[in-house]
N, C-alpha and C positions, 0 to 999 in steps of 0.2 A: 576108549579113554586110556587104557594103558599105554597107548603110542606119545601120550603126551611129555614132554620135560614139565618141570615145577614153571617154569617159566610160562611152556607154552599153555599149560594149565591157566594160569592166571589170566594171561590174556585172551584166555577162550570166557572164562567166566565174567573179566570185563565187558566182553563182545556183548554176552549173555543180557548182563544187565543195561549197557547203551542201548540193545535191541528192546528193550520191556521198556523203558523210558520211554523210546520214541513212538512204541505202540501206544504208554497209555498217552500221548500226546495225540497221537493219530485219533484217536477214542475221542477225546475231547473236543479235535476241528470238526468232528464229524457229527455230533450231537450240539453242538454251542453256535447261534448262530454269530460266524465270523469272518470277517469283509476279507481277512487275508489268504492268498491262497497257502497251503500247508508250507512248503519249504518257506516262505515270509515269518508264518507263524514259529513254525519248528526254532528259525534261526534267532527271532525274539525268547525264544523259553528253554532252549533245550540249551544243559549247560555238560560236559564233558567233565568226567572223573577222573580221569586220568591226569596223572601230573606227570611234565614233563622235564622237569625242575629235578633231576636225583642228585642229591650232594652225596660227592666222592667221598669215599673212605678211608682215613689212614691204613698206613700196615697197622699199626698200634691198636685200633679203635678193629680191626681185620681180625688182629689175634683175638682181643677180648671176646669180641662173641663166639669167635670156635671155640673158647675155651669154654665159657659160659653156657653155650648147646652144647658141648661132648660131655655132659654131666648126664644127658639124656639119650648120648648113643654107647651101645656097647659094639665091640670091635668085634670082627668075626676071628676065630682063627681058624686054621688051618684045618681041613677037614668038614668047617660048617658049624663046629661049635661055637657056641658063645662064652 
């Protein structure tokens, strides 16, 4: 896990959770009796989290939150101290 970016973090944990969805999906064709074969089914129920839709950010709107989280980072200096 430590090889991941914050990024690729995230999109490992979406993975995580599309893959538990579609099992308990799978869970359900398999016990329920249902005329459709799975991928029919899956594509009627199974809805995607992920949005694809990210509104751009100003510089403006850029700075405020660095400023806004650097109240919760302390800078390293030189040496390793804080």
């Amino acid at each position: 896990m430590s090889t991941y970016t914050l990024e690729g973090l995230a999109d490992f944990i979406l993975q995580l959770y599309d893959q538990q969805n579609e099992d308990q999906l799978w869970e359900i064709w398999l016990n329920k009796q249902i005329e459709d074969d799975f991928p029919a089914f899956k594509k009627k129920h199974y809805r995607k989290i992920k949005n694809n839709k990210t509104k751009k950010l100003s510089e403006e709107e850029e700075k405020q939150i660095i400023e806004s989280n650097m109240r919760y980072i302390k800078p390293i200096k030189k040496g390793g101290e804080t």
